[in-house]
N, C-alpha and C positions, 0 to 999 in steps of 0.2 A: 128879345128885341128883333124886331127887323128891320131889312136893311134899310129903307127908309128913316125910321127913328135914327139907326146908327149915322147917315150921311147928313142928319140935322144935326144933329149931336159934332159934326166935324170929327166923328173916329176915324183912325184910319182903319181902311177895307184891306185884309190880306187874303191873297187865295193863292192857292198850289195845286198844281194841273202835277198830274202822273204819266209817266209811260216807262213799258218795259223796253226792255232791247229784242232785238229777233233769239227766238226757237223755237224749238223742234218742239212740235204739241206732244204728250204722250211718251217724252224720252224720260224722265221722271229726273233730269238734270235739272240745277238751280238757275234760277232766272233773272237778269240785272233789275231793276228799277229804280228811274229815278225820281223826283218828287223838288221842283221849282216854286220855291216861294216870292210873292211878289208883291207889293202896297202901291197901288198908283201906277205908276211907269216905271218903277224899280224894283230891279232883281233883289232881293233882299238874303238869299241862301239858299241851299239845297241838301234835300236829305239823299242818302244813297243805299241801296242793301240789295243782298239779295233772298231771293225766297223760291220755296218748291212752286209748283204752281196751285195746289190744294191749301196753298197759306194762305187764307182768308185775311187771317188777325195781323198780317207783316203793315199794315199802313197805318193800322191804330196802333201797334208797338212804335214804327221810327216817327211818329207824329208826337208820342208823349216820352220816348228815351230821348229828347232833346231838346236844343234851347228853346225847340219853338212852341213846344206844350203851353207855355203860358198865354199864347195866343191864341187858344181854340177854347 
């Protein structure tokens, strides 16, 4: 569906924006991120983790190791 059907339909819209914390590119040290979930004009939770920087797969893991899988 898209989002259109979905805003007829009166679903509610969630989206979650990322961002890491500062570091060093190339130090091969772990990285914060964190991941704000939101419907509307409300914060609704957040995931947190960290990862290497070569972890691709770290946002589709804490996206579905949580309550929020059921929403995607």
């Amino acid at each position: 569906m898209n989002l259109e059907s979905l805003l007829k339909l009166n679903r509610t819209i969630r989206v979650i924006g990322f961002d890491d914390a500062p570091f060093i590119r190339g130090s091969g040290e772990k990285v914060n991120l964190a991941g704000i979930i939101c419907a509307a004009t409300r914060f609704e939770g957040m995931v947190w983790g960290e990862l290497q920087i070569q972890q691709k797969p770290f946002v589709i893991y804490y996206l579905t190791a949580n309550f929020y899988h059921n929403y995607i």
